[in-house]
C-alpha positions as CSV (number, residue, x, y, z in Angstrom):
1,X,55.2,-108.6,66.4
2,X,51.8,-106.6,67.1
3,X,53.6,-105.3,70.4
4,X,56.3,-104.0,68.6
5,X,54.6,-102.2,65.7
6,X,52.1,-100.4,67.9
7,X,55.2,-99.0,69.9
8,X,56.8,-97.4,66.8
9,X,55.7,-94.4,64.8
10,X,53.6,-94.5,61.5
11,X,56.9,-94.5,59.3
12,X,58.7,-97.2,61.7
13,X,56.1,-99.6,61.5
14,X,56.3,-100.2,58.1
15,X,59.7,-100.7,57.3
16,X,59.8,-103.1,60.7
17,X,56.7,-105.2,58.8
18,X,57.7,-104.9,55.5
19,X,61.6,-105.2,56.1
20,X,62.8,-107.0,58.9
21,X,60.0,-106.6,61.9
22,X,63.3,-105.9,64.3
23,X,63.1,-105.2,68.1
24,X,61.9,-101.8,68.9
25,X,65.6,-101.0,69.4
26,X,66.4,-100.8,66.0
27,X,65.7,-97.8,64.5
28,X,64.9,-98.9,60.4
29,X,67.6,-97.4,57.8
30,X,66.4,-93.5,58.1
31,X,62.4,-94.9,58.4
32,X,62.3,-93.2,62.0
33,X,63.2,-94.3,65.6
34,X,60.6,-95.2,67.8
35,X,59.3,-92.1,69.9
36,X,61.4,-91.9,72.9
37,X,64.3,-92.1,70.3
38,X,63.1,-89.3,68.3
39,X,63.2,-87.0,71.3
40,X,66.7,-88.1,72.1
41,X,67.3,-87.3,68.6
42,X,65.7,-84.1,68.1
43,X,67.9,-83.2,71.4
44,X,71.0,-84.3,70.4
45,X,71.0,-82.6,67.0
46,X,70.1,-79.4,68.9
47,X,73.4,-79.8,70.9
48,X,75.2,-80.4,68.0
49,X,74.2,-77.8,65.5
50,X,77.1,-77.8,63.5
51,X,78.5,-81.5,62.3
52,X,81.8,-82.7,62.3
53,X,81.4,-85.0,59.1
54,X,82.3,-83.1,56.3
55,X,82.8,-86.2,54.1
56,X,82.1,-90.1,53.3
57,X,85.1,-92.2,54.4
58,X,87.5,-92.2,51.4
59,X,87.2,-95.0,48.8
60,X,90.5,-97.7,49.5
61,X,91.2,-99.0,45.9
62,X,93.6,-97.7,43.4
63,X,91.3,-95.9,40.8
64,X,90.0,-92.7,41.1
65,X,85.7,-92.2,41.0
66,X,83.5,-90.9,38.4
67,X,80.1,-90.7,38.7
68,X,76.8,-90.2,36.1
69,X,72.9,-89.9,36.8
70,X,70.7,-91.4,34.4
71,X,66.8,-91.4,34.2
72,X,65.5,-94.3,32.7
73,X,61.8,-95.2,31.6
74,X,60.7,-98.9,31.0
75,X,57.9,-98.7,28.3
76,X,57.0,-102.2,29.1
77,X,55.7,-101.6,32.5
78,X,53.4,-99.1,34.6
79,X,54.1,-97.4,38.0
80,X,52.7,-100.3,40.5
81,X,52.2,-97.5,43.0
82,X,50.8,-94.7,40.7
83,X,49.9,-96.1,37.4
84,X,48.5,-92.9,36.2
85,X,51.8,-91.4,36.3
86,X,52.8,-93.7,33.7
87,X,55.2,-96.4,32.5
88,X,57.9,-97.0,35.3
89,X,61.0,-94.4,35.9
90,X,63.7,-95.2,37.5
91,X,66.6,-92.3,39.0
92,X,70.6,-94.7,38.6
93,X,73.5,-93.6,40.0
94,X,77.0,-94.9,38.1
95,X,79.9,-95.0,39.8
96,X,83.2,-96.4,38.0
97,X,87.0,-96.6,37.9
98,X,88.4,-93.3,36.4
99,X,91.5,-91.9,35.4
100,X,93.5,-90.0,37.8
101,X,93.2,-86.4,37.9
102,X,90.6,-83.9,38.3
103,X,88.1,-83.0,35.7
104,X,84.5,-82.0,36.7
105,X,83.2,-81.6,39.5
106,X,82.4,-84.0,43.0
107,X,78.7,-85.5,43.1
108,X,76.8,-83.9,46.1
109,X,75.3,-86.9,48.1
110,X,71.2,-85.9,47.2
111,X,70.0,-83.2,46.2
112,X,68.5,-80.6,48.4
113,X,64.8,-81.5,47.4
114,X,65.6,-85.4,48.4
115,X,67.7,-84.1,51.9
116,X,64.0,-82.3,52.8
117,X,62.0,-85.3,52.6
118,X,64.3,-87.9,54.1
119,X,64.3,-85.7,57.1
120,X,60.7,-85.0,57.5
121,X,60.0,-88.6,57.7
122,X,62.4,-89.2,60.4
123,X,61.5,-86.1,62.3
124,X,64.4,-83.9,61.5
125,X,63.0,-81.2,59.4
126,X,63.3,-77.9,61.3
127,X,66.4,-79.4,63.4
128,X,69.0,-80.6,60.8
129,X,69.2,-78.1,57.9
130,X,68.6,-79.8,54.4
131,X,72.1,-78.6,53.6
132,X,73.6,-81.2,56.1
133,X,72.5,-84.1,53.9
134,X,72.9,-83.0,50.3
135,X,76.1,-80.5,51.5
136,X,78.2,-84.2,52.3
137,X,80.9,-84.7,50.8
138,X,81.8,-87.2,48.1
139,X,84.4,-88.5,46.3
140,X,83.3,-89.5,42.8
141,X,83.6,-87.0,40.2
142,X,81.1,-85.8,37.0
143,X,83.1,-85.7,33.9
144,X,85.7,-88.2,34.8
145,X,87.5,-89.8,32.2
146,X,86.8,-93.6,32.6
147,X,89.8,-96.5,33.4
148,X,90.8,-98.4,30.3
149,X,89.7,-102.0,29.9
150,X,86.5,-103.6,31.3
151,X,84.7,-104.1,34.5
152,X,82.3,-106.7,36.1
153,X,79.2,-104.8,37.2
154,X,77.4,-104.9,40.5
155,X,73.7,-103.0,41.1
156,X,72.7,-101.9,44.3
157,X,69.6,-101.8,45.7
158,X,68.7,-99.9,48.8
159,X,66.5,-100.2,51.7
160,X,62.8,-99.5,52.1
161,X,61.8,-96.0,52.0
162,X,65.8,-95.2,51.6
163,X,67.2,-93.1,48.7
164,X,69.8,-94.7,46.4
165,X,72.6,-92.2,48.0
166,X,72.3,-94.2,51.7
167,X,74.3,-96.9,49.7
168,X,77.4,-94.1,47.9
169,X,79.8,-94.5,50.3
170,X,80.1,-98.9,49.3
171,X,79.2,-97.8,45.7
172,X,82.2,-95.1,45.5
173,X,84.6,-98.2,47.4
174,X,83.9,-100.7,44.7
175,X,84.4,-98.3,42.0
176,X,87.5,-97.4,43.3
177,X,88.5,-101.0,43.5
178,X,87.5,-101.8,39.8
179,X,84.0,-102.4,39.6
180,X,80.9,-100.5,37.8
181,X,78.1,-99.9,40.1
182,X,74.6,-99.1,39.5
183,X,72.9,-97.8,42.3
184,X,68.9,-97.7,41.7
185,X,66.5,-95.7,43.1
186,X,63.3,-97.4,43.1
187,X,60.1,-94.8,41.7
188,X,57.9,-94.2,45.3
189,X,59.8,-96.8,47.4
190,X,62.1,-93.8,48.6
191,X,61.2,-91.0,50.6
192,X,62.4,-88.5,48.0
193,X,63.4,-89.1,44.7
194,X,63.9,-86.5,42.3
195,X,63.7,-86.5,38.8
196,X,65.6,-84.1,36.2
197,X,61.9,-81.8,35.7
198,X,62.8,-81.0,39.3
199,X,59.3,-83.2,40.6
200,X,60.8,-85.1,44.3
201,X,58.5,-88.2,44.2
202,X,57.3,-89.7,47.7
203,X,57.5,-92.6,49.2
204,X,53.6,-94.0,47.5
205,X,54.5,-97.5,48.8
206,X,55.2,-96.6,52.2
207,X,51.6,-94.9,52.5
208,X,50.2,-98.3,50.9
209,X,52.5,-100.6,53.5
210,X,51.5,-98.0,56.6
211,X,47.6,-98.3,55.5
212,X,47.2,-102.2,54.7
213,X,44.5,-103.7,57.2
214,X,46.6,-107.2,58.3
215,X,50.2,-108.3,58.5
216,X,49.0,-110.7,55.6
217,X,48.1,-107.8,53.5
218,X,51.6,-106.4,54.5
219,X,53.2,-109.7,53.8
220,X,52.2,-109.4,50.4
221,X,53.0,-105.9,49.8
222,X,56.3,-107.2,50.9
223,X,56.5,-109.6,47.9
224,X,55.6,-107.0,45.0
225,X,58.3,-104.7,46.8
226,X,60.9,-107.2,46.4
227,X,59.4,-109.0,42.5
228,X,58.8,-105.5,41.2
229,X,62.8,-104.4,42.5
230,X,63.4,-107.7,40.7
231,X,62.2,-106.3,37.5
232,X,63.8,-102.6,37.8
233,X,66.9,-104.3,38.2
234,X,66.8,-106.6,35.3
235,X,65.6,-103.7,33.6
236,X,68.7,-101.5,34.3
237,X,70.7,-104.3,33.3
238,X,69.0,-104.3,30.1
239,X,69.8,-100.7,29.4
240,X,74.0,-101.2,30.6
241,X,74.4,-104.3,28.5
242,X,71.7,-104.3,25.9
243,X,71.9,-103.4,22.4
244,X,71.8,-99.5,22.0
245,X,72.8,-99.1,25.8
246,X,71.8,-96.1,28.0
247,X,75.0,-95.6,29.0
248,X,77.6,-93.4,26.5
249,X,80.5,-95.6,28.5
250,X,78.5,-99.1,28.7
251,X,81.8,-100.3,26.7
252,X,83.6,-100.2,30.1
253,X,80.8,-103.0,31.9
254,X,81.6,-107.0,31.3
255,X,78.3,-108.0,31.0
256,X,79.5,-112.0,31.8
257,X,80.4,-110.9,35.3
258,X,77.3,-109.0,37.2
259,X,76.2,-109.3,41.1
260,X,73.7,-107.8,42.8
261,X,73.2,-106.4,46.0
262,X,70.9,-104.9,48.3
263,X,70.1,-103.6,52.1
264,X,67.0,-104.7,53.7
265,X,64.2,-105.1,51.1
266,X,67.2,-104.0,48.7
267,X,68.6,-107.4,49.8
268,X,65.7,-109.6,49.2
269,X,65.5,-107.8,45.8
270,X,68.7,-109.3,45.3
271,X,67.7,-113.2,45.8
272,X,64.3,-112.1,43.9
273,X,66.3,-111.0,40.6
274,X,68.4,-113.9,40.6
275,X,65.4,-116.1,40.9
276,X,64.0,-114.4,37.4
277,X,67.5,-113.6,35.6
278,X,70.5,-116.1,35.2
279,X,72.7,-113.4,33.9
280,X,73.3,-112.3,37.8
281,X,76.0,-114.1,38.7
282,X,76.1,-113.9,42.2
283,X,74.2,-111.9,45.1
284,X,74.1,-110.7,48.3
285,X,71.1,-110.1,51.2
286,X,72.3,-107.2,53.9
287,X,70.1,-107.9,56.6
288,X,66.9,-108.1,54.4
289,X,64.1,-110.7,55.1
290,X,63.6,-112.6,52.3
291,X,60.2,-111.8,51.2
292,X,60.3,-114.3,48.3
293,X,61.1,-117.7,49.5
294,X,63.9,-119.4,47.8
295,X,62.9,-122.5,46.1
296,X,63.9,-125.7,47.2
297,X,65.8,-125.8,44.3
298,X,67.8,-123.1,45.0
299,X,69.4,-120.5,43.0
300,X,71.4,-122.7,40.2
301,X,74.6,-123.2,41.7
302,X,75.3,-119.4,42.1
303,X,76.9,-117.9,44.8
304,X,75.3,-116.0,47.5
305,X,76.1,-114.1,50.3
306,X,73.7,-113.5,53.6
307,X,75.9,-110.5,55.8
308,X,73.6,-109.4,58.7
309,X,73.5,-108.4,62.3
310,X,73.9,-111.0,64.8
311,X,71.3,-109.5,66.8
312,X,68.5,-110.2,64.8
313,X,69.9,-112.5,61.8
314,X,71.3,-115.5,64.0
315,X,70.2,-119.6,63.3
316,X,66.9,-120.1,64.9
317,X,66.5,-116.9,65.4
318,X,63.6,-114.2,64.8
319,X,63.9,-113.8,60.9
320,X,63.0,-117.6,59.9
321,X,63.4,-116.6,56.3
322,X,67.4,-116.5,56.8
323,X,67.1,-119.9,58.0
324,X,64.8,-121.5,55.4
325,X,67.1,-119.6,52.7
326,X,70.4,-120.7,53.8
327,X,69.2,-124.2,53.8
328,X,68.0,-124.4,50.4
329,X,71.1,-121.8,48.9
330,X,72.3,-124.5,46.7
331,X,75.6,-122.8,45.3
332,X,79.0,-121.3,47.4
333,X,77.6,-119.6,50.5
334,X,77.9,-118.1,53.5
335,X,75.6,-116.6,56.1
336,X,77.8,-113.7,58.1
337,X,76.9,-111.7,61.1
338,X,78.3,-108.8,62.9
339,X,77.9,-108.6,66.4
340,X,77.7,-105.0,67.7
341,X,76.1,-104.1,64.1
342,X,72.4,-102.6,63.6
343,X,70.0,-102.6,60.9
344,X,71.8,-99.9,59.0
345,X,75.1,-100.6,59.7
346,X,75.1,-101.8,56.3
347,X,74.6,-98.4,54.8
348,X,75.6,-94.8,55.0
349,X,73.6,-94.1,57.8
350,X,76.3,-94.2,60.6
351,X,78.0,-91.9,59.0
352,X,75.1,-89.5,58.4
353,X,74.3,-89.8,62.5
354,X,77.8,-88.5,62.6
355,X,77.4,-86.3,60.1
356,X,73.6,-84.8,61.8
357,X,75.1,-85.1,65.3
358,X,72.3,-87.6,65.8
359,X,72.0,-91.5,67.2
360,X,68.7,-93.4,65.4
361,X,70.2,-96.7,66.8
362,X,71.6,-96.6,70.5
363,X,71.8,-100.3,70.6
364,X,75.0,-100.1,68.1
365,X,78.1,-100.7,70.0
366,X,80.8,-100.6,66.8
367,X,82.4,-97.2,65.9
368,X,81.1,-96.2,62.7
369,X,84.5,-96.8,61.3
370,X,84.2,-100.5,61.9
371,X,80.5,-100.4,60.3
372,X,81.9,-99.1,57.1
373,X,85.5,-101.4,57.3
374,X,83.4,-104.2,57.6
375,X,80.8,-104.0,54.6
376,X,83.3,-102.5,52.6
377,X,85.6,-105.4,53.1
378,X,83.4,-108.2,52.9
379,X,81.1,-107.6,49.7
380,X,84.6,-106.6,48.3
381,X,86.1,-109.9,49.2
382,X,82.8,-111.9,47.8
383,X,83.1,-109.8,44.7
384,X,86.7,-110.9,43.9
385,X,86.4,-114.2,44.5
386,X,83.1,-114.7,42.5
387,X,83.5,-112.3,39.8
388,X,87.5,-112.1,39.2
389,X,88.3,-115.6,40.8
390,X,90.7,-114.3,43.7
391,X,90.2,-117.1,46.1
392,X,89.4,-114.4,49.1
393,X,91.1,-115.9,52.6
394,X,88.8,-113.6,54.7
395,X,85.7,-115.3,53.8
396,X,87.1,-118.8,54.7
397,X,86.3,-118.5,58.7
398,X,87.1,-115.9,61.2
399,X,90.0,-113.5,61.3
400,X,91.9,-111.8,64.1
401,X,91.7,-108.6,62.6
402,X,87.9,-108.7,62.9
403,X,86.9,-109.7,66.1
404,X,83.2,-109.1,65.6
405,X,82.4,-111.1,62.4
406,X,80.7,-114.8,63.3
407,X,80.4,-117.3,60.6
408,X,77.1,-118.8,60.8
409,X,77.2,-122.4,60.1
410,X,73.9,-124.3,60.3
């Protein structure tokens, strides 16, 4: 591990410590590729000035998207990073079945402020404009009138150091195929964040994960990461389904069907919150290690899903944690990896390579179209079957039509 980290830059090393520790290969969700990779990086978007991408892939279901922001505060707990900026804040992104038709206007993927700092800390700035990020397009609309009847409810965490919009294009796909999503942005975990007084807050917890004197002392920066996203999450659930919700359009969300999922730390978040908060109903861990061990008692009998790279995430492999947590998932599970896949394969960012003219991860060998098929299709399928009951055939073993995916079995 030592090896590794001293062979990344600043930003790299900690999400490899705190999220994964992956082979130098890997370049961490947006966190940075290693040096030589940068240059390659910087090169290629200097060839490529102008980007292809002009959009996320379209969602597949039969509703239409509509999208709201909200900024919420919980008065019951300080900033763990900055306490003196106060109780915690939290930026949400809602994304849910609408009506057809075209009221409002469509989302922009971040907003110019958050597209500045995610590419200064991957050594962008100067080479992409700003205005390649936040310029994307989307396909969920403000103002949309929302679907009649109601919806289970799925919140999405993301990766370390990661803005909330790195997880739109899965978030606008399950909205489209019936579900409400909450997409959290976790204050100072996320290179930029910005709030509605126009303030972009930094990534606090990076600095503290990048500065901690031992892997020990990372280790358990690890754990408050992943048991303080446990509490933001329950929190946010709180404000969709508690009395005097947040949300004008709660009345849409069926509070007795909720998952959550997340990417990376985002991921371990998930198993974390489901540890502390029966009402999730199911979960699922994209390539995260899980920084809070599950117990040997396991996680009551609910489902969960483990969906990973097969590089990295394989029995007896690197990441122990998978192991150890499979073992002792006590409820309908399945470990899943995806040979070909990377770190952030999970995410938007193959799409945003595409999009910057860019390559963070050269050991990925699946087109980006088979990166986004495959998470789309997969935590759609786990989400019918355990929070609509739709026995799903393509989680029952492998499939012809998708070469790449290995069912894990120990």
């Amino acid at each position: 591990m030592t090896m590794r980290l001293r062979r990344r830059t600043a930003v790299a090393v900690l999400a490899a410590t705190l999220l994964l520790a992956t082979p130098v290969a890997t370049a961490q969700a947006l966190s940075g590729p290693a040096p030589a990779q940068a240059a390659s990086a910087t090169a290629t978007a200097t060839a490529s000035a102008t980007a292809t991408v002009d959009e996320l892939p379209r969602p597949t279901g039969p509703y239409a998207v509509g999208t709201e922001v909200l900024n919420l505060t919980d008065h019951d707990r300080p900033d763990p990073w900055v306490p003196e900026a106060g109780d915690r804040e939290l930026m949400v992104s809602l994304y849910y079945p609408a009506r057809h038709g075209r009221p409002g206007s469509t989302a922009p993927y971040m907003t110019i402020g958050e597209a500045r700092m995610v590419l200064a800390n991957t050594g962008l700035e100067g080479t992409v404009p700003p205005s390649a990020l936040s310029g994307l397009g989307t396909h969920a609309r403000t103002g949309a009138r929302t679907a009649p009847g109601r919806f289970p409810l799925v919140l999405l965490s993301p990766g370390f150091g990661n803005p909330r919009a790195t997880m739109t294009s899965l978030a606008e796909d399950l909205a489209s195929r019936g579900y409400v999503v909450a997409s959290v942005d976790h204050a100072y975990e996320a290179f930029g964040t910005e709030l509605p007084d126009g303030r972009v807050l930094t990534c606090v917890a990076c600095e503290k994960m990048e500065s901690a004197p031992s892997d020990e002392a990372r280790e358990e920066l690890g754990r408050l990461v992943s048991t303080g996203r446990s509490a933001d999450l329950s929190f946010v659930l709180d404000r969709l389904t508690g009395h005097r919700p947040a949300w004008k359009s709660s009345r849409m969300i069926d509070p007795r069907r909720v998952a959550v999922a997340g990417h990376s730390i985002g991921g371990s978040a998930a198993a974390s919150a489901m540890l502390e908060d029966p009402r999730f109903d199911a979960g699922i861990n994209m390539d995260g290690r899980f920084q809070e061990r599950v117990p040997a008692s396991g996680l009551g009998e609910r489902p969960f899903m483990m969906l990973g790279t097969t590089s990295f995430h394989t029995p007896g492999g690197e990441d122990e944690s998978w192991d150890e947590g499979y073992q002792r998932l006590d409820g309908w599970k399945r470990w899943i990896g995806v040979a070909g896949s990377g770190h952030s394969s999970f995410t938007d960012v193959p799409v945003l390579e595409d999009r910057m003219g860019v390559t963070l991860d050269p050991s990925v060998t699946l087109s980006t179209d088979r990166q986004v098929r495959i998470t789309r299709d997969y935590v759609g399928a786990f989400l019918d079957q355990h929070l609509r009951g739709r026995h799903q055939r393509l989680l029952d073993g492998p499939t012809p039509g998708n070469p790449e995916v290995v069912f894990q079995t120990r």
